[in-house]
matplotlib code that plots the C-alpha trace (Angstrom):
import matplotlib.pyplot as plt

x = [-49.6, -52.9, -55.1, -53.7, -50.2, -50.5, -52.1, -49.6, -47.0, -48.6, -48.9, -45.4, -44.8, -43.0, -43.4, -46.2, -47.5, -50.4, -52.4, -55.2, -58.8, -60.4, -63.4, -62.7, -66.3, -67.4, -68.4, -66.9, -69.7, -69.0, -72.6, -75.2, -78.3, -77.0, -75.3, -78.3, -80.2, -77.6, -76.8, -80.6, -79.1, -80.3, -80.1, -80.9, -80.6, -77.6, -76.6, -76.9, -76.4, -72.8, -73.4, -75.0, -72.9, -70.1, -71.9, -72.6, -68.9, -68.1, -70.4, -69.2, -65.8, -66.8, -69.2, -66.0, -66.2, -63.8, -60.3, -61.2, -63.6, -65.0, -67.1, -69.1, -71.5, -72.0, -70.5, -73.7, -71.9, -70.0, -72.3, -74.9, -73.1, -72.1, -75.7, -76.7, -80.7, -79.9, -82.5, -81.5, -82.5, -83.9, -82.9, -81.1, -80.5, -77.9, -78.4, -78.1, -78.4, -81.9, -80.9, -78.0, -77.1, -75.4, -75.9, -72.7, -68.9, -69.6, -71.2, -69.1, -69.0, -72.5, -71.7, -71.4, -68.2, -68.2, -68.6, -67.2, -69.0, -72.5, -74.4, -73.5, -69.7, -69.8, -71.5, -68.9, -66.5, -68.1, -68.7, -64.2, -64.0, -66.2, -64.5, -60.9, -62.3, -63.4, -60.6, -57.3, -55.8, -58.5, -57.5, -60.1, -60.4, -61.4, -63.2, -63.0, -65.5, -62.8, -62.7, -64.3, -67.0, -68.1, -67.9, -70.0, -72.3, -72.8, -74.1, -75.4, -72.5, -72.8, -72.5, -69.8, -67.8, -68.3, -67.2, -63.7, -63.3, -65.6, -65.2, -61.5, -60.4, -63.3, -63.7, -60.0, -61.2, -64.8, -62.4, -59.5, -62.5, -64.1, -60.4, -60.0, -62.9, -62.2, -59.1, -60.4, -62.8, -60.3, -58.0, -61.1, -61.5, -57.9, -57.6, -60.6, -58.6, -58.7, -55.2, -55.4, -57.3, -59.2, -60.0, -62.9, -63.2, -65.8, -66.5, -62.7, -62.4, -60.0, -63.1, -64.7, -62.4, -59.8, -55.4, -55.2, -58.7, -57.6, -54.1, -55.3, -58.4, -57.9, -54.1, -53.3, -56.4, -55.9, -52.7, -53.3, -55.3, -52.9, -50.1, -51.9, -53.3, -50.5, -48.9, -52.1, -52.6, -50.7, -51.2, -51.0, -52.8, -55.3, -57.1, -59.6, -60.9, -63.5, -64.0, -61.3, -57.8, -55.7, -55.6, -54.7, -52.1, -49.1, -51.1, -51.5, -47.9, -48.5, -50.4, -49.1, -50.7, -49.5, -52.1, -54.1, -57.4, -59.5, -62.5, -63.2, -63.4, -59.6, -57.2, -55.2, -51.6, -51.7, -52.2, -49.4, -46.9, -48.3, -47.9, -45.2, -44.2, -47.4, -49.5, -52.2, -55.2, -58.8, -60.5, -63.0, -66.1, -68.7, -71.4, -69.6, -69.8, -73.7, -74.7, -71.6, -71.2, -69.2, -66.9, -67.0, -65.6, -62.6, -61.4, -61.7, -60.2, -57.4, -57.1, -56.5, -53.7, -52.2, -52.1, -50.3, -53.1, -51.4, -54.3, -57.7, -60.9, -64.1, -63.8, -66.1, -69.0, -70.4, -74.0, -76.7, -78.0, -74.9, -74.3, -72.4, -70.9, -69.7, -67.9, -66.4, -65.1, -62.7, -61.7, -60.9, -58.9, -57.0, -56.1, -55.0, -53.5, -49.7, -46.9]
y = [-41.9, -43.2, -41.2, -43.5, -42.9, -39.0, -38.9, -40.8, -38.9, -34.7, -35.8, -37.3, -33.9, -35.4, -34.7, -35.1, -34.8, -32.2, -31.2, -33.8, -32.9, -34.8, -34.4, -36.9, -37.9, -37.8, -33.7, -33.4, -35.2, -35.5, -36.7, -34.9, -34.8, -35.8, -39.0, -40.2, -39.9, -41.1, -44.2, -44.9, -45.1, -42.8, -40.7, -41.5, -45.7, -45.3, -44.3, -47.3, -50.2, -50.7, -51.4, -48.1, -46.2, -48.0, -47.2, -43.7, -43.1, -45.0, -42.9, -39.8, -40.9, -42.9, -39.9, -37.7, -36.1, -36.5, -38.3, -40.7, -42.9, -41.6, -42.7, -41.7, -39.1, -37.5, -36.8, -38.5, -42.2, -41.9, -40.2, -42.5, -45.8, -43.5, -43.3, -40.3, -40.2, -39.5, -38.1, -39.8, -36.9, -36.8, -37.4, -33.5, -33.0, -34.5, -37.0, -34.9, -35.5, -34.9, -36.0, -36.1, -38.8, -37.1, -33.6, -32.9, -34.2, -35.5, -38.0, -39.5, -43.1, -43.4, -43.0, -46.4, -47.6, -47.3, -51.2, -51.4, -54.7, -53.4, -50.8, -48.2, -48.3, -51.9, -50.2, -48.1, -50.9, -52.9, -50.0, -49.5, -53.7, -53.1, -50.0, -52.2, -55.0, -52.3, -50.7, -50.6, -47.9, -45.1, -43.7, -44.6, -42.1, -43.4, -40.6, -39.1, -36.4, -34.5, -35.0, -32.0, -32.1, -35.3, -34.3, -31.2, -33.7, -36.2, -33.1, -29.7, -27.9, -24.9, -26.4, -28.5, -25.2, -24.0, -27.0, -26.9, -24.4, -25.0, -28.7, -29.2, -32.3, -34.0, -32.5, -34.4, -37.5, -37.1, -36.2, -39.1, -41.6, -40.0, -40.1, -43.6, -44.4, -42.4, -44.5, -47.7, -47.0, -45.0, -48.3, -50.0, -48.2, -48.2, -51.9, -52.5, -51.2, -47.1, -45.7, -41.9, -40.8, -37.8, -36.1, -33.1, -31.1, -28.4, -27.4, -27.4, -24.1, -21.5, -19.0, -20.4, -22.4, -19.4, -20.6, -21.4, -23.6, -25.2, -25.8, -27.7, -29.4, -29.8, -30.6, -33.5, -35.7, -34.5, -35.8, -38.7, -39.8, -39.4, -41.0, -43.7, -43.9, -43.0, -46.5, -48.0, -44.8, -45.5, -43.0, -40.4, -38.0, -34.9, -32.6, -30.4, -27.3, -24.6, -21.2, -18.5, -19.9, -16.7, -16.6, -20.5, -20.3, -21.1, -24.3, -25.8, -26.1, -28.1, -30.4, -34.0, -34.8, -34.2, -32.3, -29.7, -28.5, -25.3, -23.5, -20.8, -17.7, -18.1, -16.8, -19.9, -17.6, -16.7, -20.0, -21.0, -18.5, -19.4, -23.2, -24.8, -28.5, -29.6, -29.9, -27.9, -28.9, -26.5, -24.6, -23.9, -22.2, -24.7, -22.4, -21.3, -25.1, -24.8, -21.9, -20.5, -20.5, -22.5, -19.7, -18.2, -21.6, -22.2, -18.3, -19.6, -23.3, -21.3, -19.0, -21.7, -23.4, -19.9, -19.6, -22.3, -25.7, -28.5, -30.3, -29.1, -29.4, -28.1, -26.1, -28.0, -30.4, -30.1, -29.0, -32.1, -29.7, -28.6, -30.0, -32.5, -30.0, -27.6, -30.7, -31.6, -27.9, -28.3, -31.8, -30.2, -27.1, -29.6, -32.0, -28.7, -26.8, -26.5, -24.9]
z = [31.1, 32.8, 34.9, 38.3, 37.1, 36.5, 40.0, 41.6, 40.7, 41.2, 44.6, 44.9, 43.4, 40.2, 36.7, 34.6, 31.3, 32.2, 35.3, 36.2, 36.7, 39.4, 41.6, 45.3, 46.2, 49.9, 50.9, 47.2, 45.9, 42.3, 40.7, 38.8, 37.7, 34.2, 35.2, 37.2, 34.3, 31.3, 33.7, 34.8, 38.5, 40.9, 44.1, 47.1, 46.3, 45.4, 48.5, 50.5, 47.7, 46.4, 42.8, 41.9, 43.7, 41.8, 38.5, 39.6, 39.5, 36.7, 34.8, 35.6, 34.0, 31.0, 30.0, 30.0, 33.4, 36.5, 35.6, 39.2, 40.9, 44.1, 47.0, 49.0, 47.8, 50.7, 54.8, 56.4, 56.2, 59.2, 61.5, 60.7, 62.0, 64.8, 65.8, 64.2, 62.6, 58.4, 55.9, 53.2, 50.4, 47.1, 43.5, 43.8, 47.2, 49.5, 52.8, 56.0, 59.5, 61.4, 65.0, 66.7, 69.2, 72.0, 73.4, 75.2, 73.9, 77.7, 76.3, 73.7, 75.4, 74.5, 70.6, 68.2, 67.1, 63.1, 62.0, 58.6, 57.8, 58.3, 56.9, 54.4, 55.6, 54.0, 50.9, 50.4, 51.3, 48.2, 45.6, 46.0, 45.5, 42.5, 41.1, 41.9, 39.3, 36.6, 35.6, 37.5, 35.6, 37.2, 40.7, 43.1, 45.9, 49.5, 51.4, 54.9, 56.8, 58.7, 62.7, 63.3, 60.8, 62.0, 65.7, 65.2, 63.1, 66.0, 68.5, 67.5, 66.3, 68.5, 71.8, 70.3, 69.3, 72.6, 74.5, 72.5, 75.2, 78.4, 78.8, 76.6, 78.2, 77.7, 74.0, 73.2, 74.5, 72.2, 69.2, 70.2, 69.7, 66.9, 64.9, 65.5, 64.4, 61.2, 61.0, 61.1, 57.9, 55.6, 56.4, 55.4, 52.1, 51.1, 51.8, 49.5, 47.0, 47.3, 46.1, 47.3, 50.8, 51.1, 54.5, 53.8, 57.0, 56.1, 59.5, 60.7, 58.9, 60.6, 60.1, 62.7, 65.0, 64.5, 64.4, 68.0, 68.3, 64.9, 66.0, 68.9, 67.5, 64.0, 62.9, 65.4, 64.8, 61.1, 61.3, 63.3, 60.2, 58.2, 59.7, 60.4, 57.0, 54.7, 54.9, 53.0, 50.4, 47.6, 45.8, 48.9, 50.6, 50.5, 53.0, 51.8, 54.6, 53.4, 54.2, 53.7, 54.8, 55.6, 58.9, 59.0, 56.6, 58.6, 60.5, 56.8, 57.0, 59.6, 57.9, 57.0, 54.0, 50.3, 48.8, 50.2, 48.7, 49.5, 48.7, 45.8, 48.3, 48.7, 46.2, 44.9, 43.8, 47.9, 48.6, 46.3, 47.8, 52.0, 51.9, 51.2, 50.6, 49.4, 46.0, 45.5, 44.5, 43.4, 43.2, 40.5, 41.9, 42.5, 41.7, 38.6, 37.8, 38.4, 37.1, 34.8, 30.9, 29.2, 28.6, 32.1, 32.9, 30.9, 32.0, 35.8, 34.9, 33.2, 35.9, 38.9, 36.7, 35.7, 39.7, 40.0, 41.1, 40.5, 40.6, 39.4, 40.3, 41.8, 45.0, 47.0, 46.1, 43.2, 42.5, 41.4, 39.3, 37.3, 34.1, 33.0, 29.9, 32.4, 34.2, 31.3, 30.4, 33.5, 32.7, 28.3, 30.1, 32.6, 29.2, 26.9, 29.1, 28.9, 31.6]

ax = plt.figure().add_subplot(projection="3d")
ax.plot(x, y, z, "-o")
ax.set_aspect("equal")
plt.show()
């Protein structure tokens, strides 16, 4: 069974041979130090010229890391061609927005429309061509920042919380045109050639929004992503939210997609018995990746699958600093590990 295959069909919840071990890209930035380094390509050209980022994740694979291709490296792609100002970082740390372009989700009309033919939408565009010509039978995952994420990335995040409440109708409209812009790259992606969509919404955590704010401004434009999406995802779909998930539990339900991913502070057996109907997908600590032994790792790679992941991998983007060894631990555990 190939890695694409074995992907395919966890998320179509069929049977497999053993769990996969994969690592999406995009705010689940896969790359280290030790790729950089082994594949002479680095951080932060990569970011904005297609053939190193194709080689970037390429060489995470071939060097016996994560069992899929994934790009971006980063959530700074979208609200950059949005008109946001983007540091683009250093060898070990991450783009990130310095200046956002509107003030107020007031002002949403004065915001870009994502143009997938320029800038470094078309580089991701080209690095998934690329990937498609290297070797088909290696799941290539298209990447998403989550509406709210890359609402509260376009204008300081705690006005934007606050105007979810104080200015709502206008807030929908911001996040209606921030969705469909969302929309027109992942169709981008997954035409070039991405089999399996990812949607990371860091910020769209129920921690902060709370069930009733995420309920009304997370699952429909989630959703609206995915429905409009899931036509061109072969290989299907995952959403991945951060921060603890328990009072959200019953809204993930909601949720259209087939795979749902989550960070390390929740408890993967509770997430196994709350949502139902869809593959689950984590949730190895990232800083246990960074900073953990080898052993240390195989015990918490173990313990996800014994929880019931059906999918595993790191809990949220992986450290540039964590070794490559420590990657590989999760992908040995995923390969040996038996129901």
């Amino acid at each position: 069974m190939t890695e694409k295959e074995r992907l395919y069909k966890v998320l179509k919840g069929e049977k497999v041979d053993r769990k996969p071990c994969i690592c999406p890209g995009g705010m689940m930035n896969m790359i280290v130090e030790d790729i950089m380094d082994i594949e002479n390509v680095f951080w932060p050209m990569a970011h904005s010229d297609s053939q190193m980022m194709a080689n970037l994740t390429l060489g995470m694979y071939k060097n016996g890391g994560f069992e899929n291709f994934g790009v971006p490296f980063c959530m700074t792609v979208e609200a950059e061609c949005m008109g946001a100002d983007v540091y683009m970082g250093t060898k070990v740390t991450e783009p990130r927005v310095v200046k956002y372009p509107i003030e107020s989700v007031s002002n949403w009309r004065e915001l870009k429309k994502i143009d997938v033919n320029t800038a470094r939408a078309k580089t991701v565009i080209d690095a998934i061509k690329i990937l498609k010509e290297k070797n088909k039978d290696i799941p290539i995952v298209a990447n998403l920042t989550g509406p709210v994420s890359l609402a509260s990335s376009l204008m300081e995040p705690m006005t934007y919380y606050k105007e979810l409440r104080k200015k709502k109708n206008e807030a929908h409209e911001f996040m209606e045109f921030v969705t469909d812009n969302l929309i027109e790259f992942g169709k981008a992606q997954l035409q070039a050639g991405a089999d399996v969509l990812t949607i990371s919404d860091p910020s769209g955590t129920g921690e902060i929004l709370g069930a009733k704010t995420f309920n009304e401004f997370a699952t429909p434009y989630l959703n609206k992503i995915i429905d409009n999406l899931k036509p061109y995802a072969k290989g299907g779909t995952i959403i991945h939210i951060c921060g603890k998930l328990k009072s959200i539990y019953n809204e993930l339900n909601d949720l259209h997609s087939d795979a749902i991913s989550f960070d390390s502070i929740t408890n993967a057996k509770q997430v196994v018995e709350n949502v139902h109907g869809k593959i689950i997908m984590g949730n190895v600590s990232t800083f246990a990746i960074e900073n953990g032994t080898e052993e240390s790792l195989k015990n918490i790679s173990n313990q996800c699958l014994n929880s019931g992941v059906d999918i595993l991998s790191p809990a949220c983007g992986i450290g540039v600093r964590s070794k490559l060894n420590n990657i590989k631990v999760l992908v040995e555990c995923a390969k040996q590990y038996s129901n």
